[in-house]
C-alpha positions as CSV (number, residue, x, y, z in Angstrom):
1,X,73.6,33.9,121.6
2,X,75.0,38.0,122.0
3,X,72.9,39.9,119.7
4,X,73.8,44.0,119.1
5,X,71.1,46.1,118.2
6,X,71.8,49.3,117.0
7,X,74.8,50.2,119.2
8,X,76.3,54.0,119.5
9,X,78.9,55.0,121.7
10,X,79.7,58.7,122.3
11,X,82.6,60.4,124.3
12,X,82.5,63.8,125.2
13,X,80.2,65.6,122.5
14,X,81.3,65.3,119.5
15,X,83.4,61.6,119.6
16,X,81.4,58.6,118.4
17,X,83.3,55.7,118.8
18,X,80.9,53.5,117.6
19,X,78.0,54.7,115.4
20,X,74.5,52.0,115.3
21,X,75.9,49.0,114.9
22,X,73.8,45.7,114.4
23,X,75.5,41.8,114.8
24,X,73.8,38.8,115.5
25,X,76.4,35.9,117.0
26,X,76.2,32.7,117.6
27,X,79.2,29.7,118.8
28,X,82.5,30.0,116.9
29,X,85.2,32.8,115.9
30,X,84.2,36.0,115.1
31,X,86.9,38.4,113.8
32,X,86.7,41.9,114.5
33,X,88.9,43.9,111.9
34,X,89.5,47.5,111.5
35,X,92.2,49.8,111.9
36,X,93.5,51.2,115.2
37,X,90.1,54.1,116.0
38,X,88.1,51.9,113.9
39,X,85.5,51.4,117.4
40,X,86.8,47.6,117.7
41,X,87.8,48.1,121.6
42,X,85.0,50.4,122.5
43,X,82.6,48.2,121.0
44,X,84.6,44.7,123.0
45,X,84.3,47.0,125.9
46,X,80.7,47.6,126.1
47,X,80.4,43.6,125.2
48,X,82.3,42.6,128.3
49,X,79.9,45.5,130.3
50,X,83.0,47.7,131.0
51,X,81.2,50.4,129.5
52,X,77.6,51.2,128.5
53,X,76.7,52.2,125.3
54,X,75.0,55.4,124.4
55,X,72.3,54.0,122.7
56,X,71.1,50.4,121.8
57,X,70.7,47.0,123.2
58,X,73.0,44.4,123.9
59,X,71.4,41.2,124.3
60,X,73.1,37.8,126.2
61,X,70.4,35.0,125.2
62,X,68.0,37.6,125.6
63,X,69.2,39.2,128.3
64,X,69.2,43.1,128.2
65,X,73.1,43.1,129.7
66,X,73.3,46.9,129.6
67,X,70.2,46.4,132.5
68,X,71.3,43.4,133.7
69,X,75.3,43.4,133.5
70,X,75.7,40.4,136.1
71,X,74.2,37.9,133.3
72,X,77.0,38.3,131.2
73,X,79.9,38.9,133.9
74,X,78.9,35.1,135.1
75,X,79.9,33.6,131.5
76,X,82.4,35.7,130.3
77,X,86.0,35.6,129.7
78,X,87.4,39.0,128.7
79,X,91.3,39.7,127.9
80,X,92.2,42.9,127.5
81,X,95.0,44.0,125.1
82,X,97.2,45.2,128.2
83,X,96.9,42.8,130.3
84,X,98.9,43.1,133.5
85,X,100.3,40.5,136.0
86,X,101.1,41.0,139.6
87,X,105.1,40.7,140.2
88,X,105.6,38.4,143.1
89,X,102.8,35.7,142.1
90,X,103.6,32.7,140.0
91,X,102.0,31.9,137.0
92,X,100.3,29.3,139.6
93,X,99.2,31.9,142.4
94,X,98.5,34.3,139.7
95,X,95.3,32.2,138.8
96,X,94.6,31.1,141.8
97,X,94.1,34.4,143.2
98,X,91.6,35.1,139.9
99,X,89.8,32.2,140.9
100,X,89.3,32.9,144.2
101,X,87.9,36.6,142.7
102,X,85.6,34.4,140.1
103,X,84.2,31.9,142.7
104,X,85.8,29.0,141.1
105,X,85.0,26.2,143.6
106,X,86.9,23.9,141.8
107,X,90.7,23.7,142.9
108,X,92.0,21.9,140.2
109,X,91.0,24.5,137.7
110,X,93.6,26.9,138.1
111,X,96.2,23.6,137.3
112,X,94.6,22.2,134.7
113,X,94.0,25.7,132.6
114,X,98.2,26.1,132.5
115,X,98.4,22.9,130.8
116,X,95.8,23.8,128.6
117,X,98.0,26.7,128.0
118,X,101.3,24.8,127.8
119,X,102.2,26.6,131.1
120,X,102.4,24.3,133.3
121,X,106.3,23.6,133.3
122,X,106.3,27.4,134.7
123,X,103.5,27.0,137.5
124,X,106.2,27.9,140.0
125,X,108.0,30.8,138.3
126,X,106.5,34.8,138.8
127,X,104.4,35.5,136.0
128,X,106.6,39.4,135.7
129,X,109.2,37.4,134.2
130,X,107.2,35.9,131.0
131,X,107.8,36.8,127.6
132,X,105.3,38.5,126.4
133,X,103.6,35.3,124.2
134,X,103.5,33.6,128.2
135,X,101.7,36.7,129.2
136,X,98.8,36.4,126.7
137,X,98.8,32.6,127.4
138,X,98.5,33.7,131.3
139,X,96.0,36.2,129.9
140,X,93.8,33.2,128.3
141,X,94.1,30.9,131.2
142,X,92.3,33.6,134.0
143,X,89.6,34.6,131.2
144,X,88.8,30.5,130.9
145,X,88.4,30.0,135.1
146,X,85.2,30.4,135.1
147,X,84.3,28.4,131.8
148,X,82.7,31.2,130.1
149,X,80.3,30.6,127.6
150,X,81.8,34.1,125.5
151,X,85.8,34.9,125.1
152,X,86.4,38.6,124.6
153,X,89.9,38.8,123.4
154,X,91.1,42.5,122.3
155,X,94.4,42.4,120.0
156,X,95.8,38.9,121.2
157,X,98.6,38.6,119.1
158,X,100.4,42.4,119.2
159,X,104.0,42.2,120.4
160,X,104.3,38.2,119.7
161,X,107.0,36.6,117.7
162,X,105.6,34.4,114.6
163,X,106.2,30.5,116.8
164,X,103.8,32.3,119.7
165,X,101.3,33.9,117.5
166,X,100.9,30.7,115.7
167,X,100.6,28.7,118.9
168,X,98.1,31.3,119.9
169,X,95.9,31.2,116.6
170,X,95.7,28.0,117.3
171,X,94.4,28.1,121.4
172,X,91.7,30.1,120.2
173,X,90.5,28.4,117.5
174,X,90.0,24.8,119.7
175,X,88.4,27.3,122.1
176,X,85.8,28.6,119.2
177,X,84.6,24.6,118.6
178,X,82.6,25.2,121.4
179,X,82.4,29.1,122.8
180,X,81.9,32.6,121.2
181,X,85.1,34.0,120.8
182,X,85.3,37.2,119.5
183,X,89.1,38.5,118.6
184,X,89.8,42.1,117.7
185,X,92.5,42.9,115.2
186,X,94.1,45.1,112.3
187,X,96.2,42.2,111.5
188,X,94.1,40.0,109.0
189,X,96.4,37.2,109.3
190,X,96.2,36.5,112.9
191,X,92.2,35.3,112.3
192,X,92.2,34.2,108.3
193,X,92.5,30.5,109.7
194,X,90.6,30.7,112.5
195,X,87.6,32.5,112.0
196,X,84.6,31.7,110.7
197,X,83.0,35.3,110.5
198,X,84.6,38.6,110.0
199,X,83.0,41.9,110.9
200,X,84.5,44.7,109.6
201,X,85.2,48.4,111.0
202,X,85.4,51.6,110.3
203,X,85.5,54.9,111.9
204,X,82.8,53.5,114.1
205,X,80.5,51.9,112.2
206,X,80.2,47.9,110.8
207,X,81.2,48.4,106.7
208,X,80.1,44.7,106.4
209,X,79.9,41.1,107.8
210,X,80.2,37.7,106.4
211,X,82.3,34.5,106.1
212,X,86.2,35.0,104.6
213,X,85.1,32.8,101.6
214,X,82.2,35.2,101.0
215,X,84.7,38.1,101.0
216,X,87.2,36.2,98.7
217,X,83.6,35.8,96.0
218,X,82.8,39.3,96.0
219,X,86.6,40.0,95.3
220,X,87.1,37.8,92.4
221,X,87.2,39.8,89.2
222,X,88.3,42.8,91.1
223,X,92.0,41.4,91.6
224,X,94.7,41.9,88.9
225,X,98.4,41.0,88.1
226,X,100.9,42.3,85.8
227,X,104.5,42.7,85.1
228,X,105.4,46.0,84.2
229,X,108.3,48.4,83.1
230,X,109.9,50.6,86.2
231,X,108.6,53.6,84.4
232,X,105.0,52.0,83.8
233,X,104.8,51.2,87.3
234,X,105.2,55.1,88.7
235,X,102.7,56.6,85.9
236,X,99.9,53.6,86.8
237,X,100.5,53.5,90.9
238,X,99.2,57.3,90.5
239,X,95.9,55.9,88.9
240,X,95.1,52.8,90.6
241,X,95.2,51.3,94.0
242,X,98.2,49.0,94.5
243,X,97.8,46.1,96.7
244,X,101.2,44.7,96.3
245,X,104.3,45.8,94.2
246,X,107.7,43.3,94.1
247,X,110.7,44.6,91.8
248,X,112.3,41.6,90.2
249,X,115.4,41.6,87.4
250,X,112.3,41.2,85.0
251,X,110.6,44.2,86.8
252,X,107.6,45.5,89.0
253,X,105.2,42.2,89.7
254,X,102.2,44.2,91.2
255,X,98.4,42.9,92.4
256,X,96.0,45.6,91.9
257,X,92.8,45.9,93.1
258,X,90.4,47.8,90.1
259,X,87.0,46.8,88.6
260,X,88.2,46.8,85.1
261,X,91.5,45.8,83.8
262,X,93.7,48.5,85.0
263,X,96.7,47.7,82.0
264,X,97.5,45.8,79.2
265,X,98.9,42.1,80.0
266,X,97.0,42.3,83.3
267,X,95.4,39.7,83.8
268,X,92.8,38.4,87.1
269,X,94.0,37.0,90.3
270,X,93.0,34.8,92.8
271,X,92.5,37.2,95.5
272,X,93.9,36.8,98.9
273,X,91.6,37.5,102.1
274,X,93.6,40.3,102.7
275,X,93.4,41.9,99.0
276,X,89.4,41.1,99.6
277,X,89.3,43.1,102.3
278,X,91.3,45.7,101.0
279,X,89.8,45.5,97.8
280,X,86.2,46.1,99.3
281,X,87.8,49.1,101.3
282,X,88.7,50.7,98.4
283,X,85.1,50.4,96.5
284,X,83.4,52.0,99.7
285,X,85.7,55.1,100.0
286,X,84.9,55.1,95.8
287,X,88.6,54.9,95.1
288,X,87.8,52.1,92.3
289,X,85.2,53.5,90.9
């Protein structure tokens, strides 16, 4: 479906934002990880044909959409990560207005997306006073008017208290049954359920790309635990990389991420995705080495 072949974007001279990147995608959640100047929105960016990259093809059922922008516009949905709402228009008027600006025909559509949203008890009330969950349910709502065959979704959960980030997980992850839905984040927790792919960033460039149980296999054997003295805690965090450290009245539980047993008594752990992740992080910058 949206293939990306060999991608670079540069700013100004010297900036590359995102440096020859390759994905193939096809239907279903794909999770876009990295840390904040990892490339993620520059690279969601020239997806959605805000931008153009440097270099490379972009290819919409193989469609050049860097030539041929218009062919993607038709069938996407894009939600930005700021996404702004107009103060005197309901939540009703609001989409309305988008739909008008998509060429929805269908007048119905604007009604039937708030329910989908579990807006529709606020139809009537201006969209400038939502909380900001509302706002990103708005957000989703105007990105599904025209029924688009790819969601573009840049850090959907930032800002949200755990009930709406949960309610959101879960919106996207009906939507991903039948659409592309591609969902930047730095938060591993806000996809681990939802996603059936993860790309990972950084500084620009794709580190690696595969399912979260694939991650979790290539982790295993590289995850330790151990209970250890105060004092045996400081000297080791100096010599290993710490995933997670919890003082207790027996002492320091830790998870460690380290190709070899890092201590005596440690023994392996069932890594999380996030340790996996981390984990594989550490081996490419040859920190566990």
């Amino acid at each position: 479906m949206l293939e990306i072949r060999n991608v670079s974007k540069t700013y100004g001279k010297n900036v590359r934002a995102v440096d020859d990147v390759s994905l193939s995608l096809d239907a279903g959640v794909v999770g876009l990880i990295g840390h904040n100047g990892a490339g993620k929105t520059s690279l969601m960016q020239m997806i959605a044909t805000l931008t153009r990259p440097t270099s490379g093809q972009i290819l919409f059922d193989g469609v050049d959409i860097v030539a041929q922008p218009d062919a993607m516009r038709r069938r996407l949905g894009y939600l930005p990560q700021d996404f702004g709402v107009y103060p005197n228009l309901s939540a009703l008027e609001f989409l309305q207005y988008f739909a008008t600006l998509k060429g929805v025909s269908d007048p119905r559509r604007p009604a039937q997306l708030l329910e989908q949203v579990n807006l529709h008890g606020q139809a009537a009330r201006q969209a400038s006073t939502f909380s900001g969950g509302m706002r990103r349910r708005l957000g989703i709502a105007q990105a599904l008017l025209n029924d688009p065959d790819i969601l573009v979704v840049d850090e959907p959960t930032a800002g949200l208290d755990p009930e709406e980030r949960l309610r959101f997980r879960h919106l996207l992850s009906e939507i991903g049954f039948r659409k592309l839905v591609i969902v930047s984040t730095h938060i591993v927790s806000d996809i681990e359920d939802m996603a059936g792919s993860l790309a990972i960033m950084r500084s620009g460039r794709l580190l690696s790309y595969g399912t979260p149980d694939s991650f979790i296999a290539q982790a295993r054997g590289q995850v330790w635990s151990a209970m250890l003295a105060p004092r045996d805690y400081e000297a080791l965090s100096q010599q290993v990389n710490v995933l997670q450290a919890r003082r207790s009245a027996a002492g320091v539980l830790v998870r460690i991420a380290h190709p070899l047993q890092p201590c005596a008594g440690a023994i392996p752990a069932e890594p999380t995705l996030e340790e996996s992740l981390m984990s594989q992080r550490y081996a490419v910058q040859g920190l566990a080495a």
